[in-house]
N, C-alpha and C positions, 0 to 999 in steps of 0.2 A: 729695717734694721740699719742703723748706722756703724760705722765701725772707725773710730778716730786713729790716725795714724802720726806718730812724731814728725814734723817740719822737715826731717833729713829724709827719709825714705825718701827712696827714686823708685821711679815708674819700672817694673821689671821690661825687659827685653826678651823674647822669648826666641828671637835666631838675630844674632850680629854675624852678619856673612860675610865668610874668609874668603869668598870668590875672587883671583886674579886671574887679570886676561893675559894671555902666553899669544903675542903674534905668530903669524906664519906669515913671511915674507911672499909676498905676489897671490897670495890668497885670504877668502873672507872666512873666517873659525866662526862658526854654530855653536855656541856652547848651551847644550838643552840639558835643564833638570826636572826630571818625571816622577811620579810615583805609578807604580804598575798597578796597585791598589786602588786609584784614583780614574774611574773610566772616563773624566774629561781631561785629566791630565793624559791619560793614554791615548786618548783621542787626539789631543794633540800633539804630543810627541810624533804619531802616525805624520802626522800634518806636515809638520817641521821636518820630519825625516825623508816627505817622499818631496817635496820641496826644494830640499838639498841635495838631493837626488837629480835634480832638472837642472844642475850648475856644473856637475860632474867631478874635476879635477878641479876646478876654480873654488871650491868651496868645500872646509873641511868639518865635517861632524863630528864633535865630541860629546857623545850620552854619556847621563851618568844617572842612575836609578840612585832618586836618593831615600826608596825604602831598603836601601841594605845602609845598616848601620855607620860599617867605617865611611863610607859616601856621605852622608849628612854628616857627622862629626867632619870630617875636613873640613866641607865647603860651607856647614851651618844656612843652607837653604832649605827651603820648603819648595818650593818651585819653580822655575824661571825659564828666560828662552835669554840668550845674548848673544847680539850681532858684534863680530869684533869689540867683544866686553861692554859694547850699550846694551841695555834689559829693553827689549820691546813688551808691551803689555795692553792689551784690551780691557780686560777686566769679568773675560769670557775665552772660551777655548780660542788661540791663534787664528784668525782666517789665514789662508792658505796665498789670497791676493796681500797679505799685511804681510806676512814674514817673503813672500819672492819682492815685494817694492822694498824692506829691511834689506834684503842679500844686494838688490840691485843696485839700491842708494851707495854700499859699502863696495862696489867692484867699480863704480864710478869712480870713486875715489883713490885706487887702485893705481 
C-alpha cells in the first residue's frame, strides 16, 4: 500500500524535549529519566543511582520517573541520563564504568 501525502506535511515528531540544565555551583547534577515500567530502564537508573552514590556530596541526583504523567509533559522525554545537561548514551542499559568516567570527566572540570 502506498499512501501519497502533499509536499507541505512535515515528518511528525513524537517528543521535542523541554529539558534544561539548572547548574549547582561546585558540583556535577545527574539528571536521570526512567520509566519504572521499563526493566532495563530500571536497571539502569539502579546503575546511575548507585554510581552517584560513590561521589557523595560532590554530585547531585535528580530522578524523575517519567511514567507519571505531569513528568513527561514538562520534560517531553522518553528516557535519558544527563551529566551537567550532556545526554550520555550507549544504545543499551548505562555501564556503571561509562557513567563514573561521565561524572569523573565533569568534576575535572570543576
Amino acid at each position: 500500500m502506498l499512501l501519497k501525502f502533499s509536499s507541505d506535511v512535515k515528518t511528525p515528531v513524537q517528543f521535542a524535549s523541554r529539558y534544561l540544565y539548572h547548574r549547582e555551583p561546585g558540583k556535577v547534577v545527574v539528571d536521570l529519566f526512567y520509566n519504572t515500567f521499563c526493566s532495563t530502564s530500571d536497571i539502569e537508573a539502579q546503575r546511575v543511582k548507585e554510581v552517584a552514590g560513590e561521589f557523595g556530596e560532590l554530585v547531585v541526583l535528580r530522578s524523575h520517573e517519567i511514567d507519571d504523567a505531569g513528568v513527561r509533559e514538562r520534560f517531553s522525554l522518553p528516557r535519558g541520563i544527563f551529566v551537567n545537561g550532556k545526554e550520555i548514551f550507549w544504545g543499551y542499559e548505562a555501564p556503571r564504568e561509562g557513567i563514573r568516567e561521565a561524572i569523573l570527566k565533569e568534576l575535572d572540570l570543576l
